[in-house]
N, C-alpha and C positions, 0 to 999 in steps of 0.2 A: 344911833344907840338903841332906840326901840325895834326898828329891823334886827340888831346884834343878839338883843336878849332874845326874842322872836325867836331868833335861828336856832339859840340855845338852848330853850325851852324846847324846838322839834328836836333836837338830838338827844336832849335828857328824853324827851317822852319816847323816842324810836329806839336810845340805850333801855329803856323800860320795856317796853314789846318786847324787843329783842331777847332780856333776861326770860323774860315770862313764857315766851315760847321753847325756851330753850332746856329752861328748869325743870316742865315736866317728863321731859326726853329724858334729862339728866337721870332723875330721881326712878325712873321705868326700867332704863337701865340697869341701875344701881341694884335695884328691887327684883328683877327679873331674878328667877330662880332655873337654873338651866341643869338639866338631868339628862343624863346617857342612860335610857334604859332597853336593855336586852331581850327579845322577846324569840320565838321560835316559829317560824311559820310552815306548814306542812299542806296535803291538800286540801284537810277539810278546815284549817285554820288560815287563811292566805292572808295576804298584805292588808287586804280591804278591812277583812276582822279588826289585825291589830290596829289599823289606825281609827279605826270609827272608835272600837275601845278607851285610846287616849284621846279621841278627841272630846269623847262623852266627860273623861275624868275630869278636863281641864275647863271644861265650856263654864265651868262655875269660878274656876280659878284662874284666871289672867294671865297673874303674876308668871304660870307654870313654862318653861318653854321644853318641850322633852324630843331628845334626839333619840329617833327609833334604831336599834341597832341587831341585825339580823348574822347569824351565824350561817356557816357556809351547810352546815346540816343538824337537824335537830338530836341526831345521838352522838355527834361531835360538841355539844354545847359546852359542857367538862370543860377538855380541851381548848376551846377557843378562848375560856376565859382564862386558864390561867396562859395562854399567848398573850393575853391582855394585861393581864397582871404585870407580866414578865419586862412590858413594854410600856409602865405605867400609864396604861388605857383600862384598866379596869370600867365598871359600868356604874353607875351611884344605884342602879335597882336593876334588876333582873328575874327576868320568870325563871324558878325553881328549877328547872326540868334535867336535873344533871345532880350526881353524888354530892346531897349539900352536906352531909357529914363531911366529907373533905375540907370544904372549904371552913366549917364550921375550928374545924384542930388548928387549921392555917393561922386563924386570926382574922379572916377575909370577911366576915358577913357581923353586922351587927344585931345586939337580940331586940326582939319587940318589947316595948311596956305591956302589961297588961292591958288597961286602958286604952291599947292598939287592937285588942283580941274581943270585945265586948261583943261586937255583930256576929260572931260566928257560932252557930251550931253545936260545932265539938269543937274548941279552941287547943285542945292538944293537937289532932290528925295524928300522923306519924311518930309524935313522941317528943318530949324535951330535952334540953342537952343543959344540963343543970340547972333545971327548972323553967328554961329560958325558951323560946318559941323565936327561930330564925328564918321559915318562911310559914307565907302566912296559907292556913288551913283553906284557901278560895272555894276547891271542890272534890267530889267524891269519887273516884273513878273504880269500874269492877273489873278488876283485871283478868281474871284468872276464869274467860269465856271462854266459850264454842261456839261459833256460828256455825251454819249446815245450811244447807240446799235438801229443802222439803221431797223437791220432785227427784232428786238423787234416793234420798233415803227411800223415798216408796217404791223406785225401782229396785232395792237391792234387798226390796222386803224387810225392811227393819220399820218395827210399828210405831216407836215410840222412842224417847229421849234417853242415851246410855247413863244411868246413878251411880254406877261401878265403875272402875278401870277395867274389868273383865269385861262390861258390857261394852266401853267403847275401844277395846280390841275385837270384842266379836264383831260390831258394825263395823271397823275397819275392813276385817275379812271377809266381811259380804260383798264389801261396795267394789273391794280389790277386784274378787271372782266375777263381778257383772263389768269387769273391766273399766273400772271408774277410779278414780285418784281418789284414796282417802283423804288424805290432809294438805290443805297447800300450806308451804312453811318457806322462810328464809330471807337473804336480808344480806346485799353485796355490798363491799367496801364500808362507806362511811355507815352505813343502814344495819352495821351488827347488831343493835339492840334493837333489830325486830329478828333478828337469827334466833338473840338470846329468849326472846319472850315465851315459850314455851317452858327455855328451862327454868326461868326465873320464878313461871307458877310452879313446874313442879318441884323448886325448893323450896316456896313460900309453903306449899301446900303440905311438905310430907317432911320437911328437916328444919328451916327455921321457925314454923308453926306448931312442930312438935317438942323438937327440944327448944327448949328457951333456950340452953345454956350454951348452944353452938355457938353461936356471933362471939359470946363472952370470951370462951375458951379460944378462938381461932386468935383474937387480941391480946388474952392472957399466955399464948403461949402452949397452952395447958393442950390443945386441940389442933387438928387440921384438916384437908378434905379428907382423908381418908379415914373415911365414915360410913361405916352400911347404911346409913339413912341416905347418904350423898350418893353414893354408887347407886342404889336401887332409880333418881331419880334421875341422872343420867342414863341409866339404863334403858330408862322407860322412854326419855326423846330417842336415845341412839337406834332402840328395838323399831321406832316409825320409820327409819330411813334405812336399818338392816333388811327387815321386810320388805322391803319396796312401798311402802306405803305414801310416801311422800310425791312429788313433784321433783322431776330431775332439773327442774331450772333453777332449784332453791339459789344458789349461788349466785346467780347472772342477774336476781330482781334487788333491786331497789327495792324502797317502799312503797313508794305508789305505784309501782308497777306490781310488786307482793300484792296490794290489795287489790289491784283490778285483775287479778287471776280468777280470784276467788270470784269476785262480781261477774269474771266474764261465763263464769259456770265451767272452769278446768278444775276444779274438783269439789269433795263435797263438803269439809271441814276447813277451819279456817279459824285457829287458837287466837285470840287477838283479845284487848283489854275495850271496853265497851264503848269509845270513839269510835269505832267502827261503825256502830248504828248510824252515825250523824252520816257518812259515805254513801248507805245505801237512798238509792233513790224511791220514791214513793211510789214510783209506775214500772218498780225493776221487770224484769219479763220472767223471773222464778220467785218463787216466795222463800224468805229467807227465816228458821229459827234460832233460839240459840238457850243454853243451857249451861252451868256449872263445870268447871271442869270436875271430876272427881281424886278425891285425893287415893292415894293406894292405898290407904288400909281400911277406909269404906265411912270414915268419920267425915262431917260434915265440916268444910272449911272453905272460907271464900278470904281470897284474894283481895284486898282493900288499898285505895292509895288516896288519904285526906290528904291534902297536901295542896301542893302547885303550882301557890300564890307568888305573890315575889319576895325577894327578899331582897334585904338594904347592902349595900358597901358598908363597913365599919369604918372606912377613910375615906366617905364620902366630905362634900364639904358643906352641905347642908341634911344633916342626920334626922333632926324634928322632919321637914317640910320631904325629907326624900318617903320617911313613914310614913307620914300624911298623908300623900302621893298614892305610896302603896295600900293601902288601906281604901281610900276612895275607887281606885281601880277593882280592887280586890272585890268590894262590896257594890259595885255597881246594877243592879237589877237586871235594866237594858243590856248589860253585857253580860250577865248571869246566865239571861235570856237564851241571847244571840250563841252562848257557847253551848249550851243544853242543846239548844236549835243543831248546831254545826259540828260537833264532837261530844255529843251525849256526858259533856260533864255535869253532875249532879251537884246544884250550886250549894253549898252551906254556910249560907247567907242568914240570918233571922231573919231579915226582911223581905226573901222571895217566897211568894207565892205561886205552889206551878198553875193552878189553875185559873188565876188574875193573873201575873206577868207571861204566860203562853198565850195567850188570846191573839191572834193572829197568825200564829204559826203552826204550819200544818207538821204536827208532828211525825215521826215514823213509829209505829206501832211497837217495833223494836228497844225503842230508849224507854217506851211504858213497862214495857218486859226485863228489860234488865232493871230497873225500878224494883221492879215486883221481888226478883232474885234477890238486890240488895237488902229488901225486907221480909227476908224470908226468917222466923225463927228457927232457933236453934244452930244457924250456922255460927262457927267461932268465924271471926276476921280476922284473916291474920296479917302482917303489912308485908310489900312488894318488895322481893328479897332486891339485893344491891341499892333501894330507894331508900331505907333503916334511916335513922337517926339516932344522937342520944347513946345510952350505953348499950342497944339495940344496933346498933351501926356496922356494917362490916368495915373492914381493916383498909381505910384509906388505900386507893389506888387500883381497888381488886375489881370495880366494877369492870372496867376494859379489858380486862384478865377474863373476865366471864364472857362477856360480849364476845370476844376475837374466836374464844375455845368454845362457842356455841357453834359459830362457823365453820370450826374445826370438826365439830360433833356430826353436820350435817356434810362433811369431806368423806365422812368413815373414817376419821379416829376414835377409838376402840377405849373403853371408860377409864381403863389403868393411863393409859396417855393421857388423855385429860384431866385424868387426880393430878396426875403427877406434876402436868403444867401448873396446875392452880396452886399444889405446895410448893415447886419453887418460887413462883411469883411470891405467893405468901412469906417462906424463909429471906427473900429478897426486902421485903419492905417492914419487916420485922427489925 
């Protein structure tokens, strides 16, 4: 009988361990909080970034388990997610980097609290869509650059940086005649919206920057491309590739092969939004500047994108903890850092400081200079045409419309073809 209870007593105490090992498995489980989030990776942003990124966000939070989810190209991002949508794979957080007015009409993205927005800088960025703040303000980007190659311009005799459109037609025309490639440009297959980036400043810069009331009217109805302010600024990409001023491989490059044209010294210009600082190397074998683009009627206007941050699923299934998420990500320092570092975004962070959070990293004298541009008085900012939000937003679905017929633009289709594309798309999604 005493051997019997004996026995009994080890199976109750081993059914005891047993629960107690088992329970906090259980309860880990239970608690885990599991997120599909979407991120974009390019060459100066590679796998390594995103993942030190969340691994930084989570190393405080345990509980976080987050599946990283990469798109087959960064200007197909749009696109990819609503395949995901379509295939109830949507994402519970994703970086911005695609027409979030879109999603924003759909029903797809949830809004932030305020008390989600308190660490930022400027907590609007690009604008609210009923007061409401859908991706979060992360960083600053200046889109609406020029790069150049120093020792191009000194050879073609041009002393100084074009302020005008006249001026950077005339630098074009020098560098042409010393047999030099003014502009590298373009942007094959899935890579259009580096085709479009040129024209995208020169709408931001001379038709959504000047009239407010374009975007309105184009969704009221009221308006379409056919617009002397529109025409002039197609005009003005189309007139670089009528002249011969451009690169005849515009079509055949990718993006990372678009940006190492320009690094490999095949021409002297190189229109691009200020991530490109982060590409050039510190020991390049030319020195590289860069400057404003100018708008055409000689008004000071810069190209701005707050923005970039992530934004939530509104049918995620944990809404609190996926902001959370985002928000710790978003305001992360070390990753503020390392982007500033890797793609010259300019963090809008309250709590970064560049010159305590840069201390180890050798910067490129480049991302100090587009700094400087960013603070420059008296320019108006204006935001990054098809990037809009809010009652600023263009007319769902148009951005790909711009993209494809930027590629068109750089074929030698001729600007009436191109209105004309952009008003049917437009009368189509009307």
């Amino acid at each position: 009988m005493f051997l019997i209870n004996k026995l009994n007593k080890i199976k109750y105490l081993i059914s005891i361990l047993v629960f107690i090992s088992i329970f906090p498995f259980a309860t880990n489980a239970k608690d885990q909080i599991e997120l599909d989030f979407m991120v974009f990776e390019t060459p100066n942003l590679p796998a390594e970034f995103w993942d030190d990124a969340i691994a930084r966000t989570v190393a405080e939070f345990p509980e976080y388990k987050i599946n990283k989810i990469v798109p087959p190209n960064v200007g197909t991002m749009g696109d990819y997610l609503k395949q995901l949508q379509a295939t109830d794979q949507f994402p519970d957080v994703m970086m911005s980097n695609f027409a979030v007015a879109e999603f924003i009409e759909a029903g797809l993205l949830l809004p932030y609290e305020d008390s989600d927005l308190v660490r930022f800088v400027d907590p609007v960025g690009l604008g609210l869509t009923n007061g409401k703040q859908y991706a979060l303000p992360q960083l600053t980007v200046v889109e609406s650059l020029m790069f150049y190659n120093k020792d191009m311009f000194s050879k073609a005799g041009i002393s100084g940086e074009p302020e005008t459109w006249e001026q950077l037609e005339d630098a074009a025309a020098k560098l042409k005649s010393n047999n030099l490639t003014p502009f590298i440009v373009g942007g094959a297959a899935g890579d259009s919206w580096a085709a479009a980036w040129p024209l995208m400043d020169l709408v931001a810069l001379n038709v959504t920057g000047k009239d407010k009331d374009f975007l309105k009217n184009l969704k009221n109805g009221s308006g379409d491309f056919s617009n002397p302010l529109m025409e002039d600024s197609i005009n003005a990409y189309s007139d670089l590739v009528s002249k011969g001023w451009t690169n005849s491989t515009a079509l055949s490059l990718n993006y990372s092969e678009l940006q190492q044209t320009f690094l490999n010294g095949d021409g002297a210009m190189y229109p691009m939004g200020g991530f490109f600082a982060g590409a050039v190397p510190l020991d390049h074998p030319f020195e590289i500047g860069v400057f404003a683009i100018p708008a055409l009627d000689g008004n000071s206007r810069l190209v701005t994108y707050t923005s970039g941050g992530p934004a939530v699923s509104a049918n995620t299934e944990y809404p609190e903890e996926a902001r959370k998420f985002a928000v710790e990500f978003a305001t992360n320092v070390a990753t503020n850092a390392d982007d500033l570092f890797r793609d010259a975004h300019i963090p809008n962070n309250k709590n970064f400081d560049l010159e305590r959070d840069m201390k180890g990293y050798d910067i490129h004298p480049l991302i100090f200079e587009i700094i400087e541009i960013l603070q420059t008085p008296n320019y108006q900012h204006v935001p990054f045409f098809t990037f809009e939000v809010g009652d600023d937003a263009l007319v769902s679905g148009m951005q790909a419309e711009v993209f494809a017929n930027s590629q068109e633009i750089l074929s030698g289709k001729s600007t009436s073809e191109i209105i004309e594309n952009l008003n049917n798309k437009l009368a189509e999604l009307q």
